[in-house]
C-alpha positions in Angstrom: 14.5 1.4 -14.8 11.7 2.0 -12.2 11.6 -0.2 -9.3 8.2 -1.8 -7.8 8.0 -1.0 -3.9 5.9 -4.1 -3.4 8.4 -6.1 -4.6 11.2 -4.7 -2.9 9.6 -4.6 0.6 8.7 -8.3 0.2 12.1 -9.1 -0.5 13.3 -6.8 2.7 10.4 -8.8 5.0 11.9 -12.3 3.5 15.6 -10.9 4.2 15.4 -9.7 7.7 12.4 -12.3 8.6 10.4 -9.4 10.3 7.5 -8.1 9.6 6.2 -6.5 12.5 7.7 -2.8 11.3 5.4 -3.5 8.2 2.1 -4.0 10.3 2.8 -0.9 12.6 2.8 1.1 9.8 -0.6 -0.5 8.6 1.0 -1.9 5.6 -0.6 -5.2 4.2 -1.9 -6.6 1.0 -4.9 -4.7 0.6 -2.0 -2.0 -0.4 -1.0 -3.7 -3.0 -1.6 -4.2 -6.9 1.2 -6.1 -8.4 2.1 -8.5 -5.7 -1.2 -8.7 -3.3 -1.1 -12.5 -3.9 2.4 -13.1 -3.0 1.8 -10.0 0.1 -1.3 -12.6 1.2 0.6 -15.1 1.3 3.0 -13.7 3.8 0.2 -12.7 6.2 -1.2 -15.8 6.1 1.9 -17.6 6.6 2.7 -15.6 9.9 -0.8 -16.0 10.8 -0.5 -19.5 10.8 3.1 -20.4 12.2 3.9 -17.0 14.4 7.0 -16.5 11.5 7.9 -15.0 8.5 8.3 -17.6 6.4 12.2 -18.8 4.7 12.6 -17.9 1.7 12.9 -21.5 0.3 9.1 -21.8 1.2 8.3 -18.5 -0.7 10.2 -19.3 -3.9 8.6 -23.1 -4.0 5.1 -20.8 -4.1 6.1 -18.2 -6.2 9.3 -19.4 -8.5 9.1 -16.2 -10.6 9.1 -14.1 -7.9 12.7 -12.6 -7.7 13.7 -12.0 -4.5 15.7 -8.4 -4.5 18.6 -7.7 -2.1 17.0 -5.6 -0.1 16.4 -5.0 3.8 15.0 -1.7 3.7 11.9 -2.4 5.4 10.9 1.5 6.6 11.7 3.2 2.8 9.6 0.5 1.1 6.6 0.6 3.8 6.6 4.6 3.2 6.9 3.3 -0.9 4.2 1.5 -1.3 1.6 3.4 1.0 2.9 6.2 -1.4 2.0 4.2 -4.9 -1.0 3.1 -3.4 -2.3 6.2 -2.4 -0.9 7.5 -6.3 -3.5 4.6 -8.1 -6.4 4.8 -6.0 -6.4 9.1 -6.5 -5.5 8.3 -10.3 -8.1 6.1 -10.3 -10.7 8.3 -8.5 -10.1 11.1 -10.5 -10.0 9.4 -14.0 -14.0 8.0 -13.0 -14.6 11.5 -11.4 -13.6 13.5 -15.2 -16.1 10.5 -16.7 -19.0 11.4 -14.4 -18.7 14.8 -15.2 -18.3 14.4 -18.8 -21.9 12.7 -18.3 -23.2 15.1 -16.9 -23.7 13.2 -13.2 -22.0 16.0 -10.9 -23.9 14.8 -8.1 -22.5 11.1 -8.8 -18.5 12.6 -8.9 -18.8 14.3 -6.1 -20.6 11.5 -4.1 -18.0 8.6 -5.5 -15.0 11.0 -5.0 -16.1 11.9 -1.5 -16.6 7.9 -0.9 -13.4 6.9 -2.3 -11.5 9.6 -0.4 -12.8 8.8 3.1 -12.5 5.2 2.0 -8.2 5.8 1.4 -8.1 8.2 4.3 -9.7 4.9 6.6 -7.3 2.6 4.5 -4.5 4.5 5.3 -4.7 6.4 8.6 -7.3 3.4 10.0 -6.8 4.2 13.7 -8.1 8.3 12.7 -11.9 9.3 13.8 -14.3 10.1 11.7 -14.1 13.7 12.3 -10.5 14.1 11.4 -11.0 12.5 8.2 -14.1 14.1 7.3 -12.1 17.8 8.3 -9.1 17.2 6.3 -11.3 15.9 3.4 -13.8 18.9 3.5 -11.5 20.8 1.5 -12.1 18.4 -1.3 -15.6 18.5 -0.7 -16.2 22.4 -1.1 -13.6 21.9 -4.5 -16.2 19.2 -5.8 -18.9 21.8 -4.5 -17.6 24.8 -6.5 -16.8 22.6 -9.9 -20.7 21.5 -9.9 -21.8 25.2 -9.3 -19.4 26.1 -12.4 -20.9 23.7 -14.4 -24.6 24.1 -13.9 -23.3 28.1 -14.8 -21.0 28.2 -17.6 -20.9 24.4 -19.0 -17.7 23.8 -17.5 -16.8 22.3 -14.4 -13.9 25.2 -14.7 -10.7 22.8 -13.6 -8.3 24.9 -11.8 -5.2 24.7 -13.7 -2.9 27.4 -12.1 -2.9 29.4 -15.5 -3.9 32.9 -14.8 -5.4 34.5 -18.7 
């Protein structure tokens, strides 16, 4: 049975009533999907009253939310910057195949290129510009090749790692 991160760093922020590991990392609720609501609520909470709040607070907001035994603040910050990062490529690359299947190379390339610089921002926040934008060219000339492929042969010719 698969575990969800989000839940289980919420749990570890309500157990050990910190949350200042979380933020450092640039964890917060934008990076989550299942439980942004309950993650918001957190943030808001400390915002307000300088505290995590108790866990009797929490559960008379969210009485379905099951609070896991878990203090593991570090694994589960690293865990759900992971899945987020897992969705939002998934995501990107499921509109990118569309776009191309369309016939819009110019649109996949722009949108992923977006997207990507977007995460990289989300992610890394406290990066330049120029870092991003270096460690995303890569991407970019991949993207860039794909479109050239496709205006030759029909194919946007999708590495696969097969050699025939």
């Amino acid at each position: 049975m698969a575990i969800n991160p989000e839940q289980y760093l919420i749990s570890a922020v309500l157990n050990t009533e910190e949350f200042i590991p979380v933020l450092t990392e640039g964890v917060n609720s934008n990076l989550f999907h299942t439980f942004q609501d309950e993650m918001k609520f957190i943030e808001d909470f400390i915002s307000k009253n300088k505290t995590v709040p108790s866990k009797i607070i929490f559960k008379n907001r969210y009485p379905e939310f099951s609070i896991k035994d878990s203090k593991e603040l570090k694994h589960f910050t690293d865990e759900v910057r992971k899945t987020h990062i897992r969705f939002v490529l998934a995501t990107g690359i499921e509109k990118t195949i569309e776009y191309l299947k369309n016939e819009q190379p110019d649109v996949a390339m722009s949108k992923l290129y977006k997207q990507l610089t977007n995460l990289s921002i989300e992610i890394d926040g406290n990066r330049s510009e120029a870092e991003i934008i270096s460690e995303t060219s890569f991407i970019l000339s991949e993207v860039e090749e794909r479109i050239k492929n496709s205006q030759l042969t029909g194919i946007p010719g999708i590495h696969q790692g097969l050699k025939l």
